[in-house]
The first five atom37 places (N, CA, C, CB, O) and aatype in JSON, in Angstrom:
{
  "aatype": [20, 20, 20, 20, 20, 20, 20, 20, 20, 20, 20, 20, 20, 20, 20, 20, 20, 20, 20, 20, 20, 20, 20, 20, 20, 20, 20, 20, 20, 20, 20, 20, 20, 20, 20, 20, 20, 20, 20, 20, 20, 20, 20, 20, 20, 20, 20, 20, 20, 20, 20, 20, 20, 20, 20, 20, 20, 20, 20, 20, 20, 20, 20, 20, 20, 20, 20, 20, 20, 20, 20, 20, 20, 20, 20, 20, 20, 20, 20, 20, 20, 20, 20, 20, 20, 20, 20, 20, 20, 20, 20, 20, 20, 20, 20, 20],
  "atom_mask": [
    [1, 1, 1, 1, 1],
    [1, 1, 1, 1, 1],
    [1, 1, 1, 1, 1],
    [1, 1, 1, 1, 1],
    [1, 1, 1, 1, 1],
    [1, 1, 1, 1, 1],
    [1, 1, 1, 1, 1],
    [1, 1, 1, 1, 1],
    [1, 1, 1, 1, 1],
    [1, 1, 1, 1, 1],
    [1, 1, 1, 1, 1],
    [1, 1, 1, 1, 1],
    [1, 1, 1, 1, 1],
    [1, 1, 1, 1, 1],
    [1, 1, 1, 1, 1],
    [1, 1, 1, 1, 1],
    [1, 1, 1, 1, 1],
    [1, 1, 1, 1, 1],
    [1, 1, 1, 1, 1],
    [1, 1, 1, 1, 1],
    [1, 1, 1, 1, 1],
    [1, 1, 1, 1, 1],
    [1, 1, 1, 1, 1],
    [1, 1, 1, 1, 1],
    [1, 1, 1, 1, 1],
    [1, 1, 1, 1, 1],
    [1, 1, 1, 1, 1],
    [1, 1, 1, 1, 1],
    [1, 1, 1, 1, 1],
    [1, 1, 1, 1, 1],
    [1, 1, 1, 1, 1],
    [1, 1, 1, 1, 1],
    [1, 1, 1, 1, 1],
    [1, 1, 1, 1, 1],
    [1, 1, 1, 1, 1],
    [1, 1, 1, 1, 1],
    [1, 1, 1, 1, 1],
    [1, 1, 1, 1, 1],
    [1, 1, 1, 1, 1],
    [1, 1, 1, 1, 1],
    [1, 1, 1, 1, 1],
    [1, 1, 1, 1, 1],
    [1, 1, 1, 1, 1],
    [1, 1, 1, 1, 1],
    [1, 1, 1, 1, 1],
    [1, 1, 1, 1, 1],
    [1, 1, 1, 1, 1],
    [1, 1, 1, 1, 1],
    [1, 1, 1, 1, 1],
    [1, 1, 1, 1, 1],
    [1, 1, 1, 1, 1],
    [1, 1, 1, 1, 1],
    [1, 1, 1, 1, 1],
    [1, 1, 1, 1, 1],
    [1, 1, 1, 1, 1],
    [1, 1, 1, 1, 1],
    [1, 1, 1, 1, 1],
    [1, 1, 1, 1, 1],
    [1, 1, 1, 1, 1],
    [1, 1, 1, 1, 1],
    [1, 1, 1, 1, 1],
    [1, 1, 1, 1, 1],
    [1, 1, 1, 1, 1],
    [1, 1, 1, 1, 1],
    [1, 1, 1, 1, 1],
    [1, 1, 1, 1, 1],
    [1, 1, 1, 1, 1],
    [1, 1, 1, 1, 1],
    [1, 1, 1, 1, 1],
    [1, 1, 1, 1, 1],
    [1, 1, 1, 1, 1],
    [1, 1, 1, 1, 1],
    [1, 1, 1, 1, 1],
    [1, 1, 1, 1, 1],
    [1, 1, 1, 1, 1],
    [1, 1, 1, 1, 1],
    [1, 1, 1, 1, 1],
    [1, 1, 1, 1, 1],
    [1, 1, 1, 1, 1],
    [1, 1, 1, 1, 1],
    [1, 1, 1, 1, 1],
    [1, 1, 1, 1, 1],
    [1, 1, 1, 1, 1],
    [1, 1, 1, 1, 1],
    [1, 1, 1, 1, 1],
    [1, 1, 1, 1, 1],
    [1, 1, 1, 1, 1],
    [1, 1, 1, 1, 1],
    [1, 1, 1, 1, 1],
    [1, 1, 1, 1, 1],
    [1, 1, 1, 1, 1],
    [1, 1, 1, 1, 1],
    [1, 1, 1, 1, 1],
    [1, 1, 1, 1, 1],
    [1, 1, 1, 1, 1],
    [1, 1, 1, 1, 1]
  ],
  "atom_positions": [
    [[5.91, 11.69, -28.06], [5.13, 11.33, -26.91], [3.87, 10.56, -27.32], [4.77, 12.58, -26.12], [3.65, 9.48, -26.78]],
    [[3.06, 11.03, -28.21], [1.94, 10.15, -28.45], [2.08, 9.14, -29.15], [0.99, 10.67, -28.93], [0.99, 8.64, -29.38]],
    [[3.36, 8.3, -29.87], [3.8, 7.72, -30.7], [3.37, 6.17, -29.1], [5.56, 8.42, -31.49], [2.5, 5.3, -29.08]],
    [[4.64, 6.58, -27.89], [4.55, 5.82, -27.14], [3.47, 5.71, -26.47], [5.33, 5.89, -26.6], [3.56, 4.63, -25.88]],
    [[1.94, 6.49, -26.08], [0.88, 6.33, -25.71], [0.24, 5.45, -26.41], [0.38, 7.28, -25.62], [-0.45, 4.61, -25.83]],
    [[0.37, 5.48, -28.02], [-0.3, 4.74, -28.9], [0.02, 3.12, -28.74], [0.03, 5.29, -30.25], [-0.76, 2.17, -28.83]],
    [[1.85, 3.15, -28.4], [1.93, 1.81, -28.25], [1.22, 1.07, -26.79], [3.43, 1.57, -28.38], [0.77, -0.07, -26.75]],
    [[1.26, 1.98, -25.73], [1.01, 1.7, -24.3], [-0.36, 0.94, -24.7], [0.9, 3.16, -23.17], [-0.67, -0.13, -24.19]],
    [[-1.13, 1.6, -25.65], [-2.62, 1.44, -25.39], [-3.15, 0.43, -26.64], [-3.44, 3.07, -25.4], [-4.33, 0.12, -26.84]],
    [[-2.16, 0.05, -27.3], [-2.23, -1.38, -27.97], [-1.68, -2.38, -27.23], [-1.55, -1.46, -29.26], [-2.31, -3.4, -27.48]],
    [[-0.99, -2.55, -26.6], [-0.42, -3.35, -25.36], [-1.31, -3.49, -24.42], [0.71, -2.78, -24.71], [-1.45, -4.62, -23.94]],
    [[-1.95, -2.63, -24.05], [-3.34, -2.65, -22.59], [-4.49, -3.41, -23.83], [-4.15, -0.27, -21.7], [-5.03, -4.43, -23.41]],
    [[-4.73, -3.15, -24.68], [-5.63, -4.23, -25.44], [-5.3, -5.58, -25.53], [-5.76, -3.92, -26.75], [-6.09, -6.5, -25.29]],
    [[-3.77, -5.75, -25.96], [-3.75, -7.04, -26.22], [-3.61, -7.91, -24.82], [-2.63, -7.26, -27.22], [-4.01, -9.01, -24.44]],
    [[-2.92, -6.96, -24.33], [-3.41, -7.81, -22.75], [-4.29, -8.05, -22.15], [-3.14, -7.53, -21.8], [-4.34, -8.96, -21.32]],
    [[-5.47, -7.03, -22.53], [-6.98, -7.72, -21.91], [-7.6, -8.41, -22.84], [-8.12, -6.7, -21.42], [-8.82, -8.51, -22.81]],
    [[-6.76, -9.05, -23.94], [-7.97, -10.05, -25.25], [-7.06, -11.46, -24.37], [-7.57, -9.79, -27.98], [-7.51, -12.59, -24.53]],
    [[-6.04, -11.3, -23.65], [-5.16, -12.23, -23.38], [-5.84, -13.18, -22.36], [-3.9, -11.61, -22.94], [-6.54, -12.64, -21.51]],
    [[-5.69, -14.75, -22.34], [-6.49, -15.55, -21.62], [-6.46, -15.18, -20.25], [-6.16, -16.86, -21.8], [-5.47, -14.46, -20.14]],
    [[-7.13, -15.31, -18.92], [-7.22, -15.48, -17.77], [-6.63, -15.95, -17.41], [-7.87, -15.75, -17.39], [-6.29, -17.04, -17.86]],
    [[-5.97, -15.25, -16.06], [-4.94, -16.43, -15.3], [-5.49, -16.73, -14.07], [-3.35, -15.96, -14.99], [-6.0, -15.99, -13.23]],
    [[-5.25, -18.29, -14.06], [-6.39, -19.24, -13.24], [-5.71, -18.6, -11.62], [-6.2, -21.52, -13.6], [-4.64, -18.28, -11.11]],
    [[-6.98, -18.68, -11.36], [-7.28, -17.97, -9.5], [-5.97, -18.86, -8.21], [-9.65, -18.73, -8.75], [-5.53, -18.52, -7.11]],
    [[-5.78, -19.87, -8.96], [-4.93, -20.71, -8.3], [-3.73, -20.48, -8.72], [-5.21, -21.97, -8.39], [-3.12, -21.55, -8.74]],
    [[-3.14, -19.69, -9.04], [-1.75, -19.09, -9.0], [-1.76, -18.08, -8.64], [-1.06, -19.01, -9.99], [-0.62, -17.7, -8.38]],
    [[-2.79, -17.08, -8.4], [-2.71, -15.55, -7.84], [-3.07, -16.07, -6.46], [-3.86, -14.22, -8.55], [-2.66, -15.33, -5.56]],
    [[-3.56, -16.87, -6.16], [-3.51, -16.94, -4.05], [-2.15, -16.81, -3.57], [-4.05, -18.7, -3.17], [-2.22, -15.95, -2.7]],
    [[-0.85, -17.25, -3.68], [0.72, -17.4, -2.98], [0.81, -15.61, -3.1], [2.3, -18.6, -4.17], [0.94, -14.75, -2.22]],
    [[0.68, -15.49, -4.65], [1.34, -13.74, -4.42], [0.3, -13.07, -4.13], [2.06, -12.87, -5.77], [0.6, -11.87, -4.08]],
    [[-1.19, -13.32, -3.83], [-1.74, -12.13, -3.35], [-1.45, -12.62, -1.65], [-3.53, -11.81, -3.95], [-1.78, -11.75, -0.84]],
    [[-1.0, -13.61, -1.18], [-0.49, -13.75, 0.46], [0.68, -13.15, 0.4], [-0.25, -15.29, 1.15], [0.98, -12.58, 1.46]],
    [[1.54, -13.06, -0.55], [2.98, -11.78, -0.54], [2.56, -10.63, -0.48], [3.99, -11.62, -1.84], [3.08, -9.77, 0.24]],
    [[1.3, -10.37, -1.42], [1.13, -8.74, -1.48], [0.38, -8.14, -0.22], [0.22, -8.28, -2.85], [0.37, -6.95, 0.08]],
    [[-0.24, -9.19, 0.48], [-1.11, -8.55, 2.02], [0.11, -8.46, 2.93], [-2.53, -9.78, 2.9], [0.04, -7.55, 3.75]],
    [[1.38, -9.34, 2.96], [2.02, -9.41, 4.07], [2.94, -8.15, 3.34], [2.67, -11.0, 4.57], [3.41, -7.31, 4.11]],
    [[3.2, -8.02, 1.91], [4.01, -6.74, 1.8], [3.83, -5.38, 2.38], [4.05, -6.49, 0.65], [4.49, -4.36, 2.61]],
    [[2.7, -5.81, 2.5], [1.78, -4.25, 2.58], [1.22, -3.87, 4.35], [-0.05, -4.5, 1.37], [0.89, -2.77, 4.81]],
    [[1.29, -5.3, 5.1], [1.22, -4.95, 6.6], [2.88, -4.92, 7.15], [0.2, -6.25, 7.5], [3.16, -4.5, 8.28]],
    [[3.68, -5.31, 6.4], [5.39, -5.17, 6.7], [5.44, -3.29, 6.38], [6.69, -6.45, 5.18], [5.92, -2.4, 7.08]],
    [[4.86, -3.25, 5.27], [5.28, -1.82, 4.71], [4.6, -0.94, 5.87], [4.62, -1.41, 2.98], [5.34, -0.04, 6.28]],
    [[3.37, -1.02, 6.46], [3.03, -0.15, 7.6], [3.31, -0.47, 8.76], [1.88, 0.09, 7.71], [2.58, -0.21, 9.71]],
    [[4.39, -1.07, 8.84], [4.69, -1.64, 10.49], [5.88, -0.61, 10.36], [5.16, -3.68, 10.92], [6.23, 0.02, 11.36]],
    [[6.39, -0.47, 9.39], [8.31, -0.2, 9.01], [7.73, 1.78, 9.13], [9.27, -1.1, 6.44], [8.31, 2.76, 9.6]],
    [[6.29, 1.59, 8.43], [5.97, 3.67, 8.35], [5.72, 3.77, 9.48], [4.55, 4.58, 7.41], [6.29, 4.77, 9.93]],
    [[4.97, 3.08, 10.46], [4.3, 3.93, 11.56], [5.74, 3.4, 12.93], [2.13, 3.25, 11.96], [5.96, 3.76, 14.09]],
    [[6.13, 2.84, 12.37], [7.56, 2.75, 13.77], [8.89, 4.35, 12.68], [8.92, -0.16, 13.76], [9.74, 5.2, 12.95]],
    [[8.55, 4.1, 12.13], [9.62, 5.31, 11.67], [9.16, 6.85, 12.24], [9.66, 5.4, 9.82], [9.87, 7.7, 12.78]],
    [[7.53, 6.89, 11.87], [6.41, 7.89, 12.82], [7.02, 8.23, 14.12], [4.87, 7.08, 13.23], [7.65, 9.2, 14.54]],
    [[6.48, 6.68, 14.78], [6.7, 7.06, 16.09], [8.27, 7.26, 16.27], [6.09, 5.98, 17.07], [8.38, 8.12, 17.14]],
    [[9.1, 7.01, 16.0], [10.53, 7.31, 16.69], [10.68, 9.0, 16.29], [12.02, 6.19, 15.92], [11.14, 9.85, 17.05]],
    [[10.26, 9.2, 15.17], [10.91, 10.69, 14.63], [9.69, 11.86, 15.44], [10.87, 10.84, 12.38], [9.77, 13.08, 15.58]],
    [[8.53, 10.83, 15.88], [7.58, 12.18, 17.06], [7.94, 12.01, 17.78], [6.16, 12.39, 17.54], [7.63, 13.02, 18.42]],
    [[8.96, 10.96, 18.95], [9.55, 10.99, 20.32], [10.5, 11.78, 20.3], [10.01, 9.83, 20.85], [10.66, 12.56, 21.24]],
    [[11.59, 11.77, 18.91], [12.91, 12.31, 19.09], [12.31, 13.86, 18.82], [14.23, 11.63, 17.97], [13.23, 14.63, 19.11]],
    [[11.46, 14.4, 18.51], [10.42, 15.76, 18.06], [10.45, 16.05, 19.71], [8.44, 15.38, 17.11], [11.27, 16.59, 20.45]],
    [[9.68, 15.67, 19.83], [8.88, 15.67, 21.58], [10.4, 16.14, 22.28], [8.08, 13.53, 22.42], [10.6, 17.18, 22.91]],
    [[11.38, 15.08, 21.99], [12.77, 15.06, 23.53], [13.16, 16.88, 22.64], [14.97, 13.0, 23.39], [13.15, 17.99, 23.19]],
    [[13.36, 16.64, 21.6], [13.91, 17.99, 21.62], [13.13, 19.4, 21.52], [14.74, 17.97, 20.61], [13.65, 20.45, 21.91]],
    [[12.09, 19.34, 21.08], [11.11, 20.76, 21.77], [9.7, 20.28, 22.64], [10.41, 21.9, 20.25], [8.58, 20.35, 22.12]],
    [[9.9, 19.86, 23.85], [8.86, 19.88, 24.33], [7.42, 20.69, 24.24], [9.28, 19.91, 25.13], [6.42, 20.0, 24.42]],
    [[7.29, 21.71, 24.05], [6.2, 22.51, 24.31], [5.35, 22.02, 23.06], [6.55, 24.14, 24.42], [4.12, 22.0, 23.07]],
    [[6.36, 21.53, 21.73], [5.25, 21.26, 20.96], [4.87, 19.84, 20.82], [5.45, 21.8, 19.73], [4.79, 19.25, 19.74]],
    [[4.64, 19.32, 21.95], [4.29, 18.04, 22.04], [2.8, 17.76, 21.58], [4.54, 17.63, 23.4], [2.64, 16.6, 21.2]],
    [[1.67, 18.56, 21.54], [0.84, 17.88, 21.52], [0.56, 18.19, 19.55], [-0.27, 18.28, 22.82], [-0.14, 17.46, 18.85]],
    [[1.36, 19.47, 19.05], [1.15, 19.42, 17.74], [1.67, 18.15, 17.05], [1.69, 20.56, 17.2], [1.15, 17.66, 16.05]],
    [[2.95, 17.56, 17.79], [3.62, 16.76, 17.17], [2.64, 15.1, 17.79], [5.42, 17.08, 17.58], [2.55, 14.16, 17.0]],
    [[2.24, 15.04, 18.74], [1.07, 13.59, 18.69], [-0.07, 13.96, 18.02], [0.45, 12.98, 20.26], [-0.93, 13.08, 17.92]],
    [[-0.4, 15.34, 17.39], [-1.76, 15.09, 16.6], [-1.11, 14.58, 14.75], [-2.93, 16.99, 16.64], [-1.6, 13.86, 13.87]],
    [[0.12, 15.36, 14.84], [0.52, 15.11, 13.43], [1.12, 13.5, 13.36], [1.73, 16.31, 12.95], [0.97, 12.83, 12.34]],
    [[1.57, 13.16, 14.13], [2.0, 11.9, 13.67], [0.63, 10.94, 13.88], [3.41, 11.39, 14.56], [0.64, 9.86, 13.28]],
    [[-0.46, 11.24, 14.64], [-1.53, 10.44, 14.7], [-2.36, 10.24, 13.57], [-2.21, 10.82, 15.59], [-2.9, 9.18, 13.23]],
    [[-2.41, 11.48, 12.95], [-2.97, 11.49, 11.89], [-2.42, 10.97, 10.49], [-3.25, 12.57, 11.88], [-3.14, 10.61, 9.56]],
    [[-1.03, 10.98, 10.49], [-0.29, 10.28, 9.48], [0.04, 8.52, 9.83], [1.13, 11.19, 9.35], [0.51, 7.75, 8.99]],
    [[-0.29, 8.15, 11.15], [-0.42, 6.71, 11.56], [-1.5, 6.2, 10.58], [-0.85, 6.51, 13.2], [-1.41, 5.28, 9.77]],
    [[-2.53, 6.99, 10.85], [-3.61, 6.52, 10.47], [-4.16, 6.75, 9.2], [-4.33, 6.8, 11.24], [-5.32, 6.36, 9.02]],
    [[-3.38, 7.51, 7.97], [-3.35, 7.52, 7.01], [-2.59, 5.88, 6.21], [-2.82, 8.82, 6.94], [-2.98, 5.01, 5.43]],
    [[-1.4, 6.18, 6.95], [-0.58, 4.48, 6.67], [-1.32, 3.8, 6.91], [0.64, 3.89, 7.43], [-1.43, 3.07, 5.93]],
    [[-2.49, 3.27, 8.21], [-3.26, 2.04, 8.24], [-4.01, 2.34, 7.57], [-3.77, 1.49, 9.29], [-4.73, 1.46, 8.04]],
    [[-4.75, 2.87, 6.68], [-5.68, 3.11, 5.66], [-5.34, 2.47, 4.56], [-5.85, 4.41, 5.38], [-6.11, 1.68, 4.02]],
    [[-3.83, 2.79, 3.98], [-3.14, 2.48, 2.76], [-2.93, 0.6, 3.17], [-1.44, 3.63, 2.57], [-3.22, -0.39, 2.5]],
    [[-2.61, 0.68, 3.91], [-1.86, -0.75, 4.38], [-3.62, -1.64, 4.27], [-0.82, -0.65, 6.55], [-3.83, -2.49, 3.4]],
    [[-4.64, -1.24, 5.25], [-5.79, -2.13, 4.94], [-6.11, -2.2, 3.14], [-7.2, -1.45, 5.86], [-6.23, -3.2, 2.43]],
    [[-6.16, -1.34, 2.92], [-6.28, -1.21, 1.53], [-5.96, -2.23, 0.43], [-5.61, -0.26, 1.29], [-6.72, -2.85, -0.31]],
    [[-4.03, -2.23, 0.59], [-3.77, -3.1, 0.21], [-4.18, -4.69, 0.37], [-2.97, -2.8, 0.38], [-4.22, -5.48, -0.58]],
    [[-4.48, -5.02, 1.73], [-4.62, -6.75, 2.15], [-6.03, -6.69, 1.49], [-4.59, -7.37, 4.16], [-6.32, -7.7, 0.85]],
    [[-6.93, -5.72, 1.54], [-8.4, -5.78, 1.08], [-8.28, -6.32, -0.54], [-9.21, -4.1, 1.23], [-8.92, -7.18, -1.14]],
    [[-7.06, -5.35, -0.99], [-7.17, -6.12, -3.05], [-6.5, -7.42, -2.84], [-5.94, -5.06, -4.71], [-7.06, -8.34, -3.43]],
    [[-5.62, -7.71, -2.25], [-5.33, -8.91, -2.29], [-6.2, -10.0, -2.02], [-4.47, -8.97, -1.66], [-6.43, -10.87, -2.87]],
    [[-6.93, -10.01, -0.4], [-7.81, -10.82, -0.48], [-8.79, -10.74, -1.8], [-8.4, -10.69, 0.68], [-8.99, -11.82, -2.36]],
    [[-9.39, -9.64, -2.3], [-10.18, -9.94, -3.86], [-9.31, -10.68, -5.01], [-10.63, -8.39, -4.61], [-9.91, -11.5, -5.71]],
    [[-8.07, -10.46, -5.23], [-7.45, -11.13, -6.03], [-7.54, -12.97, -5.45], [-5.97, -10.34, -6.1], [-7.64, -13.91, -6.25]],
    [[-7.48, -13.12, -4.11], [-7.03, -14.52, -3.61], [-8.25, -14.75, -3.81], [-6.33, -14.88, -2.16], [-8.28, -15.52, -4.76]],
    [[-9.5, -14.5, -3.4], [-10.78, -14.74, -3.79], [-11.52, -14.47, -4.89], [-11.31, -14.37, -3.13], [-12.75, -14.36, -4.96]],
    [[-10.68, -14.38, -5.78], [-12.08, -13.85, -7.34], [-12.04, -15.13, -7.76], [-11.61, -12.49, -9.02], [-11.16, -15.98, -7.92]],
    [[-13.52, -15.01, -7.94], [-14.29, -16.23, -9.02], [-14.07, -16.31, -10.34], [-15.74, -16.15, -9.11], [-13.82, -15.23, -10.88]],
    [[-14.09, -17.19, -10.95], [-14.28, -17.07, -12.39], [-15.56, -17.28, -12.76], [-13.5, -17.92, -13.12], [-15.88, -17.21, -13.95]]
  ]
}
């Protein structure tokens, strides 16, 4: 095990002595990685909502446990999802 840590962490060196890669090739994939990442929370919070309606049709009474829990896990996904477009825009925008 520490044989392969040792290599991991000569590899993370030589990759940060390694030249810069110019800001103008990370703009296309950091516009993949914001749209990956608002696709990826469109696909969690519609999966949310269908599996708290089909919750709801089949035990009513616990309807309102089941709109606080899926509300709160909506809004965990838009957290993750802003998150993501936020590093991307820094990647599409870093200076040299």
């Amino acid at each position: 095990m520490i044989p392969i840590l040792l290599r991991a962490a000569e590899a993370a060196v030589t990759a940060a002595q390694a030249e810069p890669v110019s800001t103008s090739n990370m703009i296309p994939l950091a516009a993949v990685g914001a749209g990956l990442a608002v696709i990826g929370a469109g696909i969690g919070i519609g999966k949310i909502a269908a599996a708290g309606n089909e919750a709801i049709a089949r035990q009513p009474e616990a309807a309102t446990d089941i709109k606080g829990n899926s509300l709160i896990l909506s809004a965990l996904i838009e957290g993750v999802a802003l998150f993501g477009v936020v590093v991307a825009l820094l990647v599409a925008l870093k200076q040299k």
